[in-house]
C-alpha positions as CSV (number, residue, x, y, z in Angstrom):
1,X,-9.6,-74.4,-7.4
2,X,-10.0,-72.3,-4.1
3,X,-8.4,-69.2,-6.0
4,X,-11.0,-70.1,-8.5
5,X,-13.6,-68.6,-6.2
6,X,-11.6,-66.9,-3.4
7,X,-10.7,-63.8,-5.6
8,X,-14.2,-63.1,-6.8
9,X,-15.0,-63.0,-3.3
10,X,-12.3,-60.7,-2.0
11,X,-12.9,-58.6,-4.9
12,X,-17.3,-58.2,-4.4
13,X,-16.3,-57.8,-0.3
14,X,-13.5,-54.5,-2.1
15,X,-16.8,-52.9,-3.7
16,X,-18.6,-53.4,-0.7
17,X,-16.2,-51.6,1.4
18,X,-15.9,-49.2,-1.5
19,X,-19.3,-48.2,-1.9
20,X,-19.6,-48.0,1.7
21,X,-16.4,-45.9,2.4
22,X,-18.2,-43.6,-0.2
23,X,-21.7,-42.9,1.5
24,X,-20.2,-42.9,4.7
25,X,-18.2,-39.9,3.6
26,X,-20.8,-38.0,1.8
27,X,-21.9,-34.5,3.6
28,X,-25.6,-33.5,3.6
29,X,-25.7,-30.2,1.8
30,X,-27.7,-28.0,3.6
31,X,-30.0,-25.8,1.8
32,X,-29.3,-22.1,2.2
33,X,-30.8,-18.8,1.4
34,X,-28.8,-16.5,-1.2
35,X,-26.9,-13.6,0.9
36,X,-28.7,-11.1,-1.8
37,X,-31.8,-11.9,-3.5
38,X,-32.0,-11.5,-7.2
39,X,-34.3,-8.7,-8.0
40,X,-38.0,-10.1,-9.0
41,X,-40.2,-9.1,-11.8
42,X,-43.1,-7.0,-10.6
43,X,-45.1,-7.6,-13.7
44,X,-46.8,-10.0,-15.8
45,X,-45.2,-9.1,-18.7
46,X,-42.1,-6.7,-18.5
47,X,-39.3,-5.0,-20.5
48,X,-35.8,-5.2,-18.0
49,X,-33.2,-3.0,-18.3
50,X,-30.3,-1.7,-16.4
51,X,-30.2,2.0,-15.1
52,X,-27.4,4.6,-13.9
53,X,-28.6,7.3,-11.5
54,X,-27.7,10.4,-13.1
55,X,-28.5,14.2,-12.2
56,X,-31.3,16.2,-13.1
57,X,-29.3,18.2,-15.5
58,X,-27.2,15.4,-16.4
59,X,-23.7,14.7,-15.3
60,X,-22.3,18.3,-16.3
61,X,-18.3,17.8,-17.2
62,X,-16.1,20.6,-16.6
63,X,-13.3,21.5,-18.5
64,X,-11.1,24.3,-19.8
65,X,-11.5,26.5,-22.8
66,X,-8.0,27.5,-22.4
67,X,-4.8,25.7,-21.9
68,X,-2.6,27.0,-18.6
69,X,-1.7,25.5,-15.2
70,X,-4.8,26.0,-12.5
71,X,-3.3,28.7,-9.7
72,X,-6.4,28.2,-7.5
73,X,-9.3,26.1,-7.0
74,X,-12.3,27.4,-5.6
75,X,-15.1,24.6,-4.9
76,X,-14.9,21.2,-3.0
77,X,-16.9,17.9,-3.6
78,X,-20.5,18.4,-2.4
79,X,-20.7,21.9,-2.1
80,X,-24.0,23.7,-3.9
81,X,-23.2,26.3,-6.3
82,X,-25.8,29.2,-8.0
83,X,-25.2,29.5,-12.1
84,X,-22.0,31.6,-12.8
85,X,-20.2,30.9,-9.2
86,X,-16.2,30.4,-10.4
87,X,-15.1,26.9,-10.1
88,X,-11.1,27.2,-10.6
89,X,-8.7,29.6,-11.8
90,X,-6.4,29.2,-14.1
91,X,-2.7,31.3,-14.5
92,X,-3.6,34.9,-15.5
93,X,-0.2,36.9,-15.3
94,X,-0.1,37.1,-19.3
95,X,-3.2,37.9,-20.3
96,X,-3.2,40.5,-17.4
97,X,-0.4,42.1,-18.7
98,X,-1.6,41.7,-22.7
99,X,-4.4,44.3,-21.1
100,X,-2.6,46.3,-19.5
101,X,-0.8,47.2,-22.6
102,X,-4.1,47.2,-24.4
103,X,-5.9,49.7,-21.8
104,X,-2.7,52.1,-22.5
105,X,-3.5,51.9,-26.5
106,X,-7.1,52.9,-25.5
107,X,-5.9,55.5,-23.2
108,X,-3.5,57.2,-26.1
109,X,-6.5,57.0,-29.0
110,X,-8.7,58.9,-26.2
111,X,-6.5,61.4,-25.5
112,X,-5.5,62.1,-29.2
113,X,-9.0,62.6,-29.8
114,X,-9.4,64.9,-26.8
115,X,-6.5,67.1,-28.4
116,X,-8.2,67.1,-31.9
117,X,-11.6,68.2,-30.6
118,X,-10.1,71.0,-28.7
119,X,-7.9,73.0,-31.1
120,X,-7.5,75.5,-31.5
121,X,-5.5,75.9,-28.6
122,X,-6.1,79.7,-27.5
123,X,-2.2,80.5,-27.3
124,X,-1.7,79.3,-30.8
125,X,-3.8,82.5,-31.9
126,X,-2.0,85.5,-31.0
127,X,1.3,83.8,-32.7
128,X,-0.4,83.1,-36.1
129,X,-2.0,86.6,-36.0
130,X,1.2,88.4,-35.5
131,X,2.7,86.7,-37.9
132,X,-0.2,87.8,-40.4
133,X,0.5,91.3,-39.1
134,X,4.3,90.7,-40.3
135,X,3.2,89.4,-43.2
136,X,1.1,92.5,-44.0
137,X,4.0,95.3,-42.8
138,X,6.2,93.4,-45.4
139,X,3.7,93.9,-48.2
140,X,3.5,97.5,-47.4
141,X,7.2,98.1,-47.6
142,X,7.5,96.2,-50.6
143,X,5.0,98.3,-51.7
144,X,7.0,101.8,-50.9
145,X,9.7,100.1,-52.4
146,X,8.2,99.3,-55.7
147,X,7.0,103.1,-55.8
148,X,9.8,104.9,-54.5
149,X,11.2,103.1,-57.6
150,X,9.2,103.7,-60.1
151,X,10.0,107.5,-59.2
152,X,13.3,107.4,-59.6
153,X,13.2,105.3,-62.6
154,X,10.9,108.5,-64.0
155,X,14.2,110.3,-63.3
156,X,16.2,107.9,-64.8
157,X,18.0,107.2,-61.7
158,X,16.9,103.9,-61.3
159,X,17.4,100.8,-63.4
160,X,14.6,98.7,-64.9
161,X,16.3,95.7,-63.2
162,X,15.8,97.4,-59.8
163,X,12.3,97.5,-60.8
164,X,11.9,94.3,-61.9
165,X,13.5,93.2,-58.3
166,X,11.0,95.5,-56.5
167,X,8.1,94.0,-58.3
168,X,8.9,90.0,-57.2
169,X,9.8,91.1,-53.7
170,X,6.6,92.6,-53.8
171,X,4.4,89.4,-55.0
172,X,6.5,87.4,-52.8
173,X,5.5,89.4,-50.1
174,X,2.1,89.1,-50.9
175,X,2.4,85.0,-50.8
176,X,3.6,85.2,-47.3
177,X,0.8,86.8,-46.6
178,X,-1.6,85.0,-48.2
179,X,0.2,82.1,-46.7
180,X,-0.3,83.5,-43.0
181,X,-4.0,84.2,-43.5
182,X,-4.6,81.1,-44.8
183,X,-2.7,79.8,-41.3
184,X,-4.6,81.7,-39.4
185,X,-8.1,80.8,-40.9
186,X,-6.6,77.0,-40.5
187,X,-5.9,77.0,-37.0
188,X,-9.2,78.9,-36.2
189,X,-11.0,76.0,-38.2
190,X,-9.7,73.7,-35.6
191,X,-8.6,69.8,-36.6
192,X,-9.9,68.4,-39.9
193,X,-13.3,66.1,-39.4
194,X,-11.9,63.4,-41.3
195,X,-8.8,63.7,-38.8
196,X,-11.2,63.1,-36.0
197,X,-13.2,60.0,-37.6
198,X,-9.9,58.0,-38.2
199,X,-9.0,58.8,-34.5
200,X,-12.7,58.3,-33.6
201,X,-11.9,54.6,-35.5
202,X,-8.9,54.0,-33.5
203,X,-10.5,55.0,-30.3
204,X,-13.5,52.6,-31.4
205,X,-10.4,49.7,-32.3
206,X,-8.4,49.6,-29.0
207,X,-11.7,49.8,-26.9
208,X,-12.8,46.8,-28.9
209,X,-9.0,44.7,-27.7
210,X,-9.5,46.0,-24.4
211,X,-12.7,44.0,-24.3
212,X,-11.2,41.2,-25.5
213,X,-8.2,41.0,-23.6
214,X,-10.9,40.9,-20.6
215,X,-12.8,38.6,-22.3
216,X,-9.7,36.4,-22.4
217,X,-9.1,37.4,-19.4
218,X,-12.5,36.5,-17.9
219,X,-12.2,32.9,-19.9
220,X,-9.2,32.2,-17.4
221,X,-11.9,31.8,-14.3
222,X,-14.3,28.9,-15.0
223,X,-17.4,29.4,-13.9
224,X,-20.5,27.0,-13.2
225,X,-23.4,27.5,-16.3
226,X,-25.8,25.8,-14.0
227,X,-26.9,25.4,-10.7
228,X,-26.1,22.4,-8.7
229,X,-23.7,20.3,-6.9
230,X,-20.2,19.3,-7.2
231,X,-20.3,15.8,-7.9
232,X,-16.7,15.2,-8.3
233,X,-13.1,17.3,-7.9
234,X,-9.8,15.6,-10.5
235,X,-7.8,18.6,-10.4
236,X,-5.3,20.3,-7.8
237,X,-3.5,23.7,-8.0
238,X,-0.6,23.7,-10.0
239,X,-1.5,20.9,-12.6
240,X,-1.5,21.8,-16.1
241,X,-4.8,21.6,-18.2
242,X,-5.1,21.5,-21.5
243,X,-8.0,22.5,-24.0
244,X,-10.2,20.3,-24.7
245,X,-9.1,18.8,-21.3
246,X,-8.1,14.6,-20.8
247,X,-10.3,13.7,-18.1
248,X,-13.7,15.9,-16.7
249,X,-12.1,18.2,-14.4
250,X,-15.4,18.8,-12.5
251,X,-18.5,17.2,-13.0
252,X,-21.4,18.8,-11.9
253,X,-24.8,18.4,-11.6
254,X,-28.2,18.8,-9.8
255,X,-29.2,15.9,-7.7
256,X,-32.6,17.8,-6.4
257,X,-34.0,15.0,-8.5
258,X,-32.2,12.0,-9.5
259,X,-32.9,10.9,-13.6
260,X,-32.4,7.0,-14.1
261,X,-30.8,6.6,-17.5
262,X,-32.4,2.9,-18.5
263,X,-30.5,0.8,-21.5
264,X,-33.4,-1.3,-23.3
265,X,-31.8,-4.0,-25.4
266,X,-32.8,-3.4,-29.2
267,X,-34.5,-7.0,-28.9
268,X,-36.4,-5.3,-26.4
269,X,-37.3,-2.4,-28.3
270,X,-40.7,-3.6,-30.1
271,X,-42.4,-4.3,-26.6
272,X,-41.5,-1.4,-25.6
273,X,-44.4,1.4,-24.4
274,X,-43.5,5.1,-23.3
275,X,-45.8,6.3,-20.2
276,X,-46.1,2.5,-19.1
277,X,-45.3,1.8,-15.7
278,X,-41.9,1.5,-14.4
279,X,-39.7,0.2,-11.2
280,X,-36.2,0.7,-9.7
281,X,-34.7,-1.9,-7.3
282,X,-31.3,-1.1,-5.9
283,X,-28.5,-3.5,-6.1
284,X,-28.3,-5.8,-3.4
285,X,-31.5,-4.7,-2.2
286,X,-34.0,-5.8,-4.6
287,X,-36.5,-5.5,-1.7
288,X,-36.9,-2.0,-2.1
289,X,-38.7,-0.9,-5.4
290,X,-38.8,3.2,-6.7
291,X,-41.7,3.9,-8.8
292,X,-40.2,5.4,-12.4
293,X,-42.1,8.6,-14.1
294,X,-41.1,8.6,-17.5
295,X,-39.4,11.5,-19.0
296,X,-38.3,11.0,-22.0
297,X,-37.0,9.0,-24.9
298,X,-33.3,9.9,-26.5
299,X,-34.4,8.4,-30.6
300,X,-31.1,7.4,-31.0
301,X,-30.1,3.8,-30.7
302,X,-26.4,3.5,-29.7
303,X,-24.0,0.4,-28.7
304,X,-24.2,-0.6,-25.1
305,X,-21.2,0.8,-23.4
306,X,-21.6,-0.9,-19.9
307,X,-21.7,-4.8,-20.0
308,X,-22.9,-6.6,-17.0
309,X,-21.4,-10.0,-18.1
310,X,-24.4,-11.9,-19.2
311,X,-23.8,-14.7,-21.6
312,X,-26.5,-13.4,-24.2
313,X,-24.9,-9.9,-24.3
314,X,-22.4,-9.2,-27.0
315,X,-19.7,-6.6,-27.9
316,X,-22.1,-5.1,-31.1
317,X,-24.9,-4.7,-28.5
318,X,-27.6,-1.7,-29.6
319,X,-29.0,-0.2,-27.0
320,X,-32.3,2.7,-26.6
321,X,-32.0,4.9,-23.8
322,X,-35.0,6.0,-22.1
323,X,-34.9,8.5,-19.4
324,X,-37.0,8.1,-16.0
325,X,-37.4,10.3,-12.9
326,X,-37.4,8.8,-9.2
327,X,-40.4,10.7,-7.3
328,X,-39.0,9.9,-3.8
329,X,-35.7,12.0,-2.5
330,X,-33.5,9.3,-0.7
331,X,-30.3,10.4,0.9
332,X,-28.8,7.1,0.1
333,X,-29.3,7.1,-3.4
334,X,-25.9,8.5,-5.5
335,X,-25.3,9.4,-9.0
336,X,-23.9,6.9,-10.8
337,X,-25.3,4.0,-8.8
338,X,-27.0,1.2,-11.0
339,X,-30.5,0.1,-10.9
340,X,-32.5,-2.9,-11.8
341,X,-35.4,-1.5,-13.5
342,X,-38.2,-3.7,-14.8
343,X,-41.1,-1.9,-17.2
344,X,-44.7,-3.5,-17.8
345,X,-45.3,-4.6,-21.1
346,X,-48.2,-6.3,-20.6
347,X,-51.1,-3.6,-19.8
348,X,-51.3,-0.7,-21.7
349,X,-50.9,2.7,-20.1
350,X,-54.2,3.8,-18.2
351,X,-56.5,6.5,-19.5
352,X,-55.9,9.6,-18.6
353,X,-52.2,8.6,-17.8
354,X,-49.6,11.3,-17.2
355,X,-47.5,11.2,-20.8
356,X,-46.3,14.6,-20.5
357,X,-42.6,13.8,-19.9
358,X,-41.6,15.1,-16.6
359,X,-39.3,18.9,-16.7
């Protein structure tokens, strides 16, 4: 009977101790301020995006129009280079010799064009012309001969075959001679026209791989097309590059003024307003807001290639780019740093806005 209403007892005096065990060992959670404050909207009505710092130019990557291992490289990170200032070197000793061989072809064409244009050569002359004069005393004593036989053949102490023999000597006499005049006239003419347009051609043909083989040559040194500032150095002499290259060798760009590339979900797209007013905030310091002049819009709606982890975001994400200049130089700003950037879609643009998009 006393169990009856002993354990109830116990058991209520348990929960007791329980429940009182439990709030006794409850800590007061304080209330603390976030170490970084979430950025905050600066407009009613707004269009958010997230933006990469990017240079003026846009981030220029360097790479290699021919394959070959890189003997010397001539910039470092941060230094300022004028359009056309080389940026590496690559192995040269081939193509350098290809020339060579080249300038040597040029060099022969030119000087067998030179020879052509200046025959006859003066000692040539007196050589052919004495051999004309030959050429003549042999006709004249064929001649004699052939008379001197004719005579005797009159006397009939001759033969009609020594005649006959008289008369061929005689006509081949006269070829020679012919054939020597027509030597002489020759080398007086000087060398053939035609002669000189084909080496003319060839002169015109081995100039033409001379400046290739220095074009070639010249491709070998890669050189900046822009002016700006090395953003970033992946190679070291002696590595071997290919063409097209695996990874931006250089990248390059001009950071005079930064360009904030903006990703506006395709959700986001209809509220959208070019020339409407636009902010920057800086991860983890929100605090600090950039005023955004538009620049441009790229009309071509890609996938989103940089997730920031939100729930709502997916992988077959469409993004529109939209292009944005910051107006105030900072030293602490860098390319490639990311921006909260929040544009009004509430009010439309003033009149007499700025729309041009900035250069």
């Amino acid at each position: 009977m006393i169990l009856k209403y002993v354990v109830p007892v116990i058991s209520l005096v348990m929960v007791g101790f329980a429940a009182y065990h439990v709030v006794g060992a409850r800590e007061d959670w304080l209330k603390s301020s976030p170490p970084v404050e979430p950025p905050h909207n600066p407009f009613p009505l707004t269009v958010a995006g997230a933006g990469v710092l990017e240079a003026q130019t846009q981030n220029i990557a360097i790479g290699s129009p021919v394959p070959g291992v890189v003997v010397e490289v001539l910039v470092q990170v941060g230094q300022r280079v004028a359009a056309g200032d080389p940026l590496f070197r690559i192995d040269d000793r081939h193509p350098r010799a290809e020339l060579s061989v080249r300038q040597a072809g040029l060099d022969l064409a030119r000087a067998e064009l030179e020879r052509l244009e200046n025959l006859p050569r003066q000692d040539q002359v007196p050589v052919t012309e004495a051999a004309v004069v030959e050429a003549e005393a042999q006709v004249a004593e064929q001649q004699y001969q052939l008379t001197r036989i004719r005579e005797l053949l009159n006397k009939a102490a001759a033969s009609p075959d020594e005649l006959n023999s008289c008369e061929r000597a005689l006509d081949v006499a006269k070829a020679r001679l012919a054939r020597a005049r027509a030597e002489l006239d020759l080398l007086k003419a000087g060398s053939w026209e035609y002669d000189k347009a084909i080496v003319r051609a060839t002169v015109a043909q081995a100039k033409t791989q001379v400046e290739q083989g220095q074009t070639e040559l010249d491709r070998l040194v890669v050189r900046a097309q822009v002016a700006g500032q090395v953003l970033q150095v992946n190679l070291r002499p002696g590595e071997f590059v290919g063409a097209p290259a695996g990874q931006a060798l250089i990248v390059l760009g001009n950071i005079d003024l930064l360009h904030v590339r903006v990703d506006i979900d395709e959700y986001d797209i209809p509220r959208f307003r070019s020339g409407a007013p636009a902010k920057a905030m800086l991860k983890g310091s929100p605090q600090e807001e950039f005023p955004l002049r538009f620049v441009r819009v790229e009309p071509f709606v890609i996938p989103k290639r940089a997730l920031t982890g939100e729930n709502t975001e997916r992988v077959d994400t469409r993004v529109l780019q939209v292009i944005y200049t910051i107006e105030v130089k900072r030293d602490d700003l860098y390319v490639g740093q990311q921006l909260d950037v929040f544009i009004d879609a509430g009010s439309p643009p003033a009149q007499g806005a700025d729309l041009t998009p900035a250069t």
